[in-house]
C-alpha positions as CSV (number, residue, x, y, z in Angstrom):
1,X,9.4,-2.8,15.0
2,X,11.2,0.6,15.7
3,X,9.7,3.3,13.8
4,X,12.9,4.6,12.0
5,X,13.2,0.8,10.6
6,X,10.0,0.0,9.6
7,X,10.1,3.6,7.5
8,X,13.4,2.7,6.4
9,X,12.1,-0.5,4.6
10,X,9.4,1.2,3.5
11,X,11.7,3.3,1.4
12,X,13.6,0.7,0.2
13,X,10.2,-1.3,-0.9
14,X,8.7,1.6,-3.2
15,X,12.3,1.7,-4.6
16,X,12.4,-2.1,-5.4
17,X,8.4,-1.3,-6.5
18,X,9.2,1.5,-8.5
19,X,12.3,-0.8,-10.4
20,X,9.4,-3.5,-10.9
21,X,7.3,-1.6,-12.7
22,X,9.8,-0.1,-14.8
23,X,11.5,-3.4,-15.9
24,X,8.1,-5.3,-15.9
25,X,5.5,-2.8,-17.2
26,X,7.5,-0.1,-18.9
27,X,5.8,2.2,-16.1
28,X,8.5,5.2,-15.4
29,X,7.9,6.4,-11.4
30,X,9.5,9.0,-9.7
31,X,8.4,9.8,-6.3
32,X,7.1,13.5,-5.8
33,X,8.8,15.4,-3.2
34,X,6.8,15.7,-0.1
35,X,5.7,19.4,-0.3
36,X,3.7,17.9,-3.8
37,X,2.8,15.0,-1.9
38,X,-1.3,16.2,-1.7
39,X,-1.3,15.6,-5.5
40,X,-0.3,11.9,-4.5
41,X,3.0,9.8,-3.9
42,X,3.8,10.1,-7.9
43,X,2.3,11.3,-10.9
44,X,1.0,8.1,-12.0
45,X,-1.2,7.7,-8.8
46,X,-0.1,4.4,-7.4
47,X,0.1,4.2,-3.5
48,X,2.4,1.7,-2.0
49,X,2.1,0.1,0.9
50,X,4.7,-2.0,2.7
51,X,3.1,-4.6,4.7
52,X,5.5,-6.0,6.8
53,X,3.7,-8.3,9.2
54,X,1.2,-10.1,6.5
55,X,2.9,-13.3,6.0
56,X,2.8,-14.1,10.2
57,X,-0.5,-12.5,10.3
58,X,-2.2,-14.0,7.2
59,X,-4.2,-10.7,6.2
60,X,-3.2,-7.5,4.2
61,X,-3.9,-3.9,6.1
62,X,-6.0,-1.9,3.8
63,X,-5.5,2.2,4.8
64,X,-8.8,3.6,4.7
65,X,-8.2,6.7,7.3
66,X,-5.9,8.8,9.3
67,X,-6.6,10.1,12.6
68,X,-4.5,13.2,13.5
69,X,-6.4,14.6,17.0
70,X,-10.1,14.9,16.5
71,X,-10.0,15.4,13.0
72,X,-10.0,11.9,10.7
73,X,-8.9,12.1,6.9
74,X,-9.1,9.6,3.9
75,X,-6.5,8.0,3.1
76,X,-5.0,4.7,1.3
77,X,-7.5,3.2,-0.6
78,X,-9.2,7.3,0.2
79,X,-6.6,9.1,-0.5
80,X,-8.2,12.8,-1.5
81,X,-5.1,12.8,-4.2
82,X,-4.9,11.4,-7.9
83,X,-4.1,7.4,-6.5
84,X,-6.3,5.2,-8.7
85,X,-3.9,1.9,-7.6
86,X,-2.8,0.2,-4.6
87,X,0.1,-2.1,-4.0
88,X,1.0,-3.6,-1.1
89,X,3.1,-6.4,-0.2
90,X,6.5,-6.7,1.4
91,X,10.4,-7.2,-0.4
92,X,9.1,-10.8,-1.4
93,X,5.4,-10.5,-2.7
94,X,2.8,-8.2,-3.3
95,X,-0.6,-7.4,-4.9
96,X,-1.4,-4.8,-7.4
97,X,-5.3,-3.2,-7.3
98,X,-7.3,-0.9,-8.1
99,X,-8.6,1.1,-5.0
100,X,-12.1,0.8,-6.6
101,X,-11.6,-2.6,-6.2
102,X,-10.7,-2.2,-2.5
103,X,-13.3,0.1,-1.4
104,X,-15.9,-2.2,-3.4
105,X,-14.6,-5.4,-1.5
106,X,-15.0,-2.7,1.8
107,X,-18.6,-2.1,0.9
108,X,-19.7,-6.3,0.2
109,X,-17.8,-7.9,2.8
110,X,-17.9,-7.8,6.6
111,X,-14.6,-6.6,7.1
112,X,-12.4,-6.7,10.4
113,X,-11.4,-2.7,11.3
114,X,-8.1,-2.5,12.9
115,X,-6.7,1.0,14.4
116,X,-2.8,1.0,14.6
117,X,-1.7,3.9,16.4
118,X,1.5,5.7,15.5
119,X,3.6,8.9,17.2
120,X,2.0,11.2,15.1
121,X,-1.8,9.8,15.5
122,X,-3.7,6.6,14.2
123,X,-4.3,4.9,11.4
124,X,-7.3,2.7,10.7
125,X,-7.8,0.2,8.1
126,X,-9.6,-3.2,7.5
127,X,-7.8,-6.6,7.2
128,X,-8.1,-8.2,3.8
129,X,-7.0,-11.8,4.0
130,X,-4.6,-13.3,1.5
131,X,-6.7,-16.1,-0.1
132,X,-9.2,-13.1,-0.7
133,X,-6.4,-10.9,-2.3
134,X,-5.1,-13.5,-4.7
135,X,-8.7,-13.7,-5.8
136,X,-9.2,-10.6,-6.3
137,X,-6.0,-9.3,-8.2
138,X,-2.6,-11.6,-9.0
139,X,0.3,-11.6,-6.6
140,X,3.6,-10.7,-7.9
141,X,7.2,-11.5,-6.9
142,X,10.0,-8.9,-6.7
143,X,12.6,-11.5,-7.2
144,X,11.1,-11.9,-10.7
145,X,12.5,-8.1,-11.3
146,X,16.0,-9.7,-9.5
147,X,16.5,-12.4,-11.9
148,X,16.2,-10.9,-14.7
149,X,18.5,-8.4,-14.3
């Protein structure tokens, strides 16, 4: 998937993510600009993740690290910022947890470590299977925010 597009539905994901909350769990978002983005990617410290290939691949991509050159820096579920949840999912589904949760389920379980490597450097990350993630936190469906409104 071209870059451009995959960041484009990216965008539109938090949006939808950000309506969710809002209509669901009275949870008021607004996405901090990117020069405030060290403090995290809103005040409320969720990070959200758009996970566009887990439905043919059968496993979530849990961000643990980015590699920019030879230096490697947390990120996701180590994010050196105020993010205390994770979401991820794509337009359809997607999983609300806490990143203790994630980086305990890191530490417990032989994980798979996957590298994807991007224009700007790498990012690596483990695969967390979805019959593990709907045991560890419920799934939810967008298109419960849709038909409501």
């Amino acid at each position: 998937m071209k870059t451009k597009n995959k960041l484009e539905k990216g965008i539109k994901f938090e949006e939808k993510i950000y309506d969710w909350l809002l209509q669901e769990k009275k949870i008021s978002c607004k996405k901090n600009p990117l020069n405030k983005q060290p403090l995290g990617e809103n005040a409320q410290g969720i990070e959200i993740k758009n996970d566009q290939r887990f439905h043919d691949t059968g496993n979530l991509f849990i961000s643990t690290n980015k590699i920019y050159g030879h230096k490697t820096i947390g990120w996701g579920i180590y994010k050196d910022d105020n993010s205390w949840l994770y979401i991820i999912g794509d337009e359809n589904t997607f999983w609300i947890f806490t990143c203790k949760q994630l980086q305990n389920f890191q530490k417990e379980n032989k994980v798979f470590t996957k590298v994807v490597k991007h224009e700007k450097g790498s990012e690596v990350g483990f695969l967390l299977p979805v019959s593990k993630a709907n045991k560890i936190a419920p799934s939810y469906s967008i298109n419960q925010l849709i038909l409501h409104l």
